[in-house]
C-alpha positions in Angstrom: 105.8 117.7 117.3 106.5 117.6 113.7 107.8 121.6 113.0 105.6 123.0 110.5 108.7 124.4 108.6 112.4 124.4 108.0 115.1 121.6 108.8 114.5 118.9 111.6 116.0 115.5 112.8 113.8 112.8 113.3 115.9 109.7 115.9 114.9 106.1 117.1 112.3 105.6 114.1 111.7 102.3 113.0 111.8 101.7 109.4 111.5 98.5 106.6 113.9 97.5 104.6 111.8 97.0 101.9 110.9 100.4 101.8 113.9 102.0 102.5 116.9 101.0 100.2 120.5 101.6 101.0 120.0 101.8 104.5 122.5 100.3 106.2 121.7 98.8 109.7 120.4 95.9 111.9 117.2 94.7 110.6 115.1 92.1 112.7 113.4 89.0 111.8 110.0 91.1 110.6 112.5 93.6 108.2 112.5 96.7 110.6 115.7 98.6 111.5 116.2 102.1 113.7 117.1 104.9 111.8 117.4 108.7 112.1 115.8 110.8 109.1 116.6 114.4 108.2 114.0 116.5 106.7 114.8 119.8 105.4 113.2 122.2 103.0 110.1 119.5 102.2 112.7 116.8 101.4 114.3 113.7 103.1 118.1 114.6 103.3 119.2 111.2 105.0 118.0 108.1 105.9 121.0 106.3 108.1 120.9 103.8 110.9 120.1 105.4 114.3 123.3 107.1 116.7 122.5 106.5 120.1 124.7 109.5 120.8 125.8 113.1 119.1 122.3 114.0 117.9 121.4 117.5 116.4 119.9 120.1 118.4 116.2 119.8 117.8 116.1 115.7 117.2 112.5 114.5 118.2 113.1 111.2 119.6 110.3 108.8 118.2 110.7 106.1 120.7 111.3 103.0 117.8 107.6 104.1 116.4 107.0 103.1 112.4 107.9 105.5 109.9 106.0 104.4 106.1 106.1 106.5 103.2 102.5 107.8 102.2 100.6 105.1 100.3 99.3 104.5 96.9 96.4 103.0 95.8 96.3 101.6 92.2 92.6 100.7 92.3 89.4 102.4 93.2 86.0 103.7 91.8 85.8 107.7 93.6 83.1 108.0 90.9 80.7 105.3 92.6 81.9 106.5 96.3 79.1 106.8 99.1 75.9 106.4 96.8 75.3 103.4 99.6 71.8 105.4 101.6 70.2 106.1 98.6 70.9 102.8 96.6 72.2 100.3 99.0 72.4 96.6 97.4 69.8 94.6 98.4 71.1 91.0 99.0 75.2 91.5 99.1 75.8 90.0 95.6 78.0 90.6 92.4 75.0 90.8 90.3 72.9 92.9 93.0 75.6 95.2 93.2 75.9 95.8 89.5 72.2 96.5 88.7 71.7 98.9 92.0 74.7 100.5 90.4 73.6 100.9 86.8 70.2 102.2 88.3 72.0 104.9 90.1 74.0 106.1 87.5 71.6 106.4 85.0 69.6 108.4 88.2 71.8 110.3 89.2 75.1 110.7 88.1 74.9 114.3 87.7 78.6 116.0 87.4 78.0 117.9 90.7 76.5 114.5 92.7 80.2 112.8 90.9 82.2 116.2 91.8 81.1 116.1 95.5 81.1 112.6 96.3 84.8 112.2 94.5 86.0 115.0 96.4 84.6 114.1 99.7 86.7 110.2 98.8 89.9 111.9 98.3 89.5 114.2 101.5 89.0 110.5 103.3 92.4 109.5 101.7 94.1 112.1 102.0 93.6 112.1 105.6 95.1 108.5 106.1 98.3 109.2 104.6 97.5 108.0 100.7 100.0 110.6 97.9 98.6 109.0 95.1 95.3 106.8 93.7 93.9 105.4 90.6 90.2 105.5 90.3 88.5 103.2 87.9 85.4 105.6 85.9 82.4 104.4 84.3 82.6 105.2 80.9 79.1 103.4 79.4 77.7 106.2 77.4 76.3 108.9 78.1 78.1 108.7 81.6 81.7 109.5 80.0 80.8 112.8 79.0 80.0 113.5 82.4 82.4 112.1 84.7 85.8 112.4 82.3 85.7 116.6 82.6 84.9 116.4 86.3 87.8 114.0 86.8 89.9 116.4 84.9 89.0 119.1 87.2 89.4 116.9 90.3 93.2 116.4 89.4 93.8 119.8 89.0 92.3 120.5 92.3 93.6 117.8 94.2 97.5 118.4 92.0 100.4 118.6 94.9 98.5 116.6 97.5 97.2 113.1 95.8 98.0 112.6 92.2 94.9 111.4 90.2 94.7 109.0 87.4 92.0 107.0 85.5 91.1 104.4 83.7 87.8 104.2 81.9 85.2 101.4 82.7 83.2 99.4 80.7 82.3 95.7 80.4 84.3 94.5 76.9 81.0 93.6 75.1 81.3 97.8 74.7 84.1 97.4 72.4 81.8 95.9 69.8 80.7 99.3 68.8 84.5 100.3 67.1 83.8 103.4 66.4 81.9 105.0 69.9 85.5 102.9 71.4 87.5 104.6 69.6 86.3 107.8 70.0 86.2 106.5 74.1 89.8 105.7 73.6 90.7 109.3 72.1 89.3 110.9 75.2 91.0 108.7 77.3 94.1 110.0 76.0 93.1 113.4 75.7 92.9 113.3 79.9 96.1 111.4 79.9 94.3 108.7 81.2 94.7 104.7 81.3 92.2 102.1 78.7 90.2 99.7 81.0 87.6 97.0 80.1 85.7 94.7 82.0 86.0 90.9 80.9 84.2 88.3 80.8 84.1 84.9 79.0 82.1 86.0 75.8 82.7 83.6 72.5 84.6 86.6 70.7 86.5 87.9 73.8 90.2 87.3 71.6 88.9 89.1 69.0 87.6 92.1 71.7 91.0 91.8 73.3 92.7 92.7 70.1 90.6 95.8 69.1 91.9 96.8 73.2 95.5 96.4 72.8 95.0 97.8 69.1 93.5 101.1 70.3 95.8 100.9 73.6 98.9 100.7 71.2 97.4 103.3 68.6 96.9 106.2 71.6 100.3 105.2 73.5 97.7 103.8 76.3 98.8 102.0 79.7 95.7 99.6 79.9 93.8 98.5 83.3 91.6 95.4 83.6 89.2 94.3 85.6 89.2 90.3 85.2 87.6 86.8 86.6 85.9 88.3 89.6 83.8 85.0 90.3 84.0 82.1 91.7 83.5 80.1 88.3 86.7 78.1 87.4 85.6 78.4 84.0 86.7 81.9 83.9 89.9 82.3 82.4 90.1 85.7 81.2 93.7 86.8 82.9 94.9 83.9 80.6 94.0 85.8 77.9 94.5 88.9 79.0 98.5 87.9 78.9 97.9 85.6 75.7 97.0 89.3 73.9 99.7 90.6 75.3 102.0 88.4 73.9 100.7 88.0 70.3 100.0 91.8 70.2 103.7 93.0 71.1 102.5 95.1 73.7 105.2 97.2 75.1 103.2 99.2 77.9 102.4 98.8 81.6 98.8 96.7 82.3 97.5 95.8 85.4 94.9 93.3 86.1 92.6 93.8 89.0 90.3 91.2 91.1 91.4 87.9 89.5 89.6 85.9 91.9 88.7 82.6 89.6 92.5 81.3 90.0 91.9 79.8 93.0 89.6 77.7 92.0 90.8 76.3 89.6 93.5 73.0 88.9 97.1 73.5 89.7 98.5 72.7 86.3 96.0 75.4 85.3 96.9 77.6 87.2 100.3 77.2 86.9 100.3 77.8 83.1 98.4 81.4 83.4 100.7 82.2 85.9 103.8 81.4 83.2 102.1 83.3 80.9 101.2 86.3 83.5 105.1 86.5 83.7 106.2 86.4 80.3 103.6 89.5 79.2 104.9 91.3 82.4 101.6 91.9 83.6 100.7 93.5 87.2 98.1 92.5 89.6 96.1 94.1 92.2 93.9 92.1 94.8 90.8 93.9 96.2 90.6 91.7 99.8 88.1 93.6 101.4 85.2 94.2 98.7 86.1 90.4 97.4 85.6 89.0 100.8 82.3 91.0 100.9 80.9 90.0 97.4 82.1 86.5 96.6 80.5 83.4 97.7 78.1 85.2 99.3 74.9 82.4 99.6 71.0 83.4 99.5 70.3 80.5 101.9 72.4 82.4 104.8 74.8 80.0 104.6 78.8 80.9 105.3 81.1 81.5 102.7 83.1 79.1 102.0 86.5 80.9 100.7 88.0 84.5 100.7 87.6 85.5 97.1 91.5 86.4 96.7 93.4 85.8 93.9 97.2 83.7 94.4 99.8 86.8 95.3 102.1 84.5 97.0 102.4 82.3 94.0 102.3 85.5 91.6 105.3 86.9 93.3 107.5 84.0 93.9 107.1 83.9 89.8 108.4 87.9 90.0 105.2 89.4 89.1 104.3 92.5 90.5 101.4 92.4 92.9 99.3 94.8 95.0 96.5 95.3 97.1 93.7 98.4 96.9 90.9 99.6 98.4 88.5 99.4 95.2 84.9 100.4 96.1 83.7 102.7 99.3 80.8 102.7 101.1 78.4 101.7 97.5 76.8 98.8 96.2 80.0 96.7 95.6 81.3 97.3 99.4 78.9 98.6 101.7 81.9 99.8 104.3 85.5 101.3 104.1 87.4 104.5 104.5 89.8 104.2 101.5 92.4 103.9 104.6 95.5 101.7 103.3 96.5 101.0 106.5 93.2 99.2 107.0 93.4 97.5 103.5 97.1 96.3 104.1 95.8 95.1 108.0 92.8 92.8 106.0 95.1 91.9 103.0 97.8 90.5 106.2 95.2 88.7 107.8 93.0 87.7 104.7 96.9 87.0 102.5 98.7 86.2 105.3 101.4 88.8 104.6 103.2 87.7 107.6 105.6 84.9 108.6 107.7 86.3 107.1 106.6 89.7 106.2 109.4 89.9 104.1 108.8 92.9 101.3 104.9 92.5 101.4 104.4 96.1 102.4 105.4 97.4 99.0 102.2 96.0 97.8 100.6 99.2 98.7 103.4 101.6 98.0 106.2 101.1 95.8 105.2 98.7 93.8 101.5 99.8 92.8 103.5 103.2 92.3 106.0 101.5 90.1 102.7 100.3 88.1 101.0 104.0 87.5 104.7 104.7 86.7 105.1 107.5 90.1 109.0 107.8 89.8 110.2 108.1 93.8 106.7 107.4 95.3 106.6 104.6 97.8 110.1 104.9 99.0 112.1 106.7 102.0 115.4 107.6 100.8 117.3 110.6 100.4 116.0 113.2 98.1 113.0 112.1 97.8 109.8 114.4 99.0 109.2 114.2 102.8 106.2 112.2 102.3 105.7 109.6 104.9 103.2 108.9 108.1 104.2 108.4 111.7 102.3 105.6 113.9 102.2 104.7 117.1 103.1 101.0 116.7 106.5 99.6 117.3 106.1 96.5 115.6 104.0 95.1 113.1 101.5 93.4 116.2 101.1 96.7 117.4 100.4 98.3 114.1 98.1 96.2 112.8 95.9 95.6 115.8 94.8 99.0 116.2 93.1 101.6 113.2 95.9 103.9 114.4 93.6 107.0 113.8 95.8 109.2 115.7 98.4 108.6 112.6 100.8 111.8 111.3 100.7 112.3 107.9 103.4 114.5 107.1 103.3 116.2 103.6 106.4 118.1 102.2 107.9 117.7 105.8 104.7 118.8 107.3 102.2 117.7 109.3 99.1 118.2 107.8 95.5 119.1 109.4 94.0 115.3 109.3 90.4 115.8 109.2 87.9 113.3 107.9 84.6 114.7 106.5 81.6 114.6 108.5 79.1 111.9 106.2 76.6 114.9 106.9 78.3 116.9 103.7 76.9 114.3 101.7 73.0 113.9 103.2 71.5 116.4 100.5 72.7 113.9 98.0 71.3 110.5 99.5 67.5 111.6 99.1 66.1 108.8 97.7 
């Protein structure tokens, strides 16, 4: 039992040493290491490799089971959460997804149905272990005068147990209109939040890209993309994404979300973006469960014919920073999920193949996407960092990811916190149709 106050000596866990640097001890072919950690007043003290002997009084053996600092998720859409029993999509498809969307929104988007359903999503994540998200808002007018004040109020709520950000969301033909994206782009900064766009390959997407970066650079703006999430090798827009970069001098963070296109496309291709990608230090987050949902789904009930995830492995080995995310929740873009990280890092192994090795893949859903939304000392174990972290049962990385491990610890401030999931009941006023 995790003490629900004071100093205590956790023995025999087994930690990564991706995710815990400076320890120094034996660490096996799949990264992991014993080690004892000592909490005390809501802070990790030590991390050190485990004494089979001369343990404090108190120590709660934990038999070799995982130890992972809480998670961070750099990419989902809290605003669209659960709205899947009143507007379901009807065939499974990009485009059926997007127009069940827009018709809800423009329905119902009240700020109380946004308030409740985003707070019922963060109850859901806080409950798996997740310390901080980023949630992607739709910000087509009139819809960003609604959901920018409630997100505001949401972080202040939530402050001390996840820590919110956002980035607006519209497709880039928005940016047209200079002066309504400007103004967007003042209240964006106003709520300390993050410039996002949508693009696609319109004939003036350069000159869109420009007015971005020119508004991101004018409001000191980190900027957050959604890009080339089709199958179409044509689209080429994460190219461009880093070509503005370059040419525009831009000195901030940017992440690029979705990216699916690249692997369809030639190697020489693909190898040039990916040069490019690196030079204009861009980050990039694959969505594997809502991209294996959406993509290449077929109206003649045929099977797909390929997972919809953009090239990680070949991103990394170039030294680009790369993450997974759970992105949409139980709406028109992905009918399921749970915004559980431990589920999207057990489909992003499987779907990646994050394994053999595993090397420092599990940072792609802690350090680095914290590193991204720029969350000094999130994503790490070390000492003086918070006591942040969640206990499993599994013992290796077979017996973690087989199971959902719901019987998880999350331990907040070096306590264990009251882990319960909302009942979907909350939300059934909401879903009349």
């Amino acid at each position: 039992m995790i003490p629900a106050s004071g100093s205590y000596h956790l023995a025999n866990v087994r930690l990564h040493a991706s995710l815990t640097p400076g320890l120094a001890a034996a660490f096996d072919a799949d990264g992991f290491a014993l080690a004892d950690i000592a909490v005390a007043d809501g802070r990790i003290s030590s991390v050190v490799a485990h004494r089979q002997s001369n343990t404090p009084a108190g120590t709660i053996d934990l038999g070799g089971r995982i130890v992972m600092p809480c998670f961070v998720d750099c990419h989902t859409h809290i605003d669209k959460g659960h709205v899947w029993p009143r507007k379901p999509n009807p065939d499974g498809t990009f485009m059926g997804a997007l127009n069940a969307t827009g018709a809800d929104r423009t329905a119902r988007w009240s700020a109380d149905d946004v308030a409740r359903r985003m707070d019922f999503s963060l109850r859901c994540a806080y409950a798996h272990g997740t310390r901080a998200m980023r949630t992607h808002l739709d910000s087509v007018a009139p819809q960003e005068e609604i959901s920018w004040p409630v997100f505001e109020t949401m972080r202040e709520k939530w402050r001390g147990r996840i820590e919110l950000q956002a980035a607006c969301l519209l497709g880039i033909e928005g940016v047209r209109d200079r002066k309504w994206f400007e103004r967007l782009a003042k209240r964006v900064a106003a709520a300390n939040g993050i410039l996002g766009v949508v693009t696609y390959m319109l004939p003036d997407l350069e000159e869109l890209l420009d007015q971005v970066f020119a508004q991101a650079i004018k409001h000191g703006l980190d900027l957050d993309f959604h890009a080339d999430e089709t199958d179409a090798a044509s689209a080429i827009s994460l190219k461009k994404i880093a070509e503005a970069a370059l040419w525009n001098g831009f000195e901030g963070n940017i992440l690029v979300g979705h990216c699916c296109s690249l692997a369809r496309q030639p190697d020489l291709d693909v190898l040039d973006t990916l040069d490019k990608v690196a030079k204009a230090r861009l980050a990039v987050v694959s969505l594997p469960m809502c991209n294996l949902y959406l993509q290449d789904r077929r109206a003649d009930n045929t099977t797909p014919r390929w997972r919809g995830v953009t090239l990680l492995h070949e991103m990394k080995a170039r030294g680009i920073p790369v993450a997974v995310a759970s992105d949409n929740t139980r709406d028109p873009f992905y009918a399921y999920g749970d915004l559980d990280m431990l589920e999207v890092y057990r489909m992003a192994t499987r779907i990646l193949h994050f394994d053999h090795p595993v090397g420092d893949w599990p940072q792609a859903v802690t350090s680095t996407p914290a590193k991204v939304m720029r969350l000094d000392g999130f994503g790490m174990l070390a000492a003086g960092s918070a006591a942040d972290f969640v206990v499993f049962r599994g013992r290796s990385w077979t017996e973690l990811l087989s199971r959902p491990e719901s019987d998880r610890i999350v331990v907040r401030d070096g306590r264990a916190i009251e882990r319960h999931l909302p009942d979907y009941a909350e939300l059934d006023e909401l879903m009349v149709k």
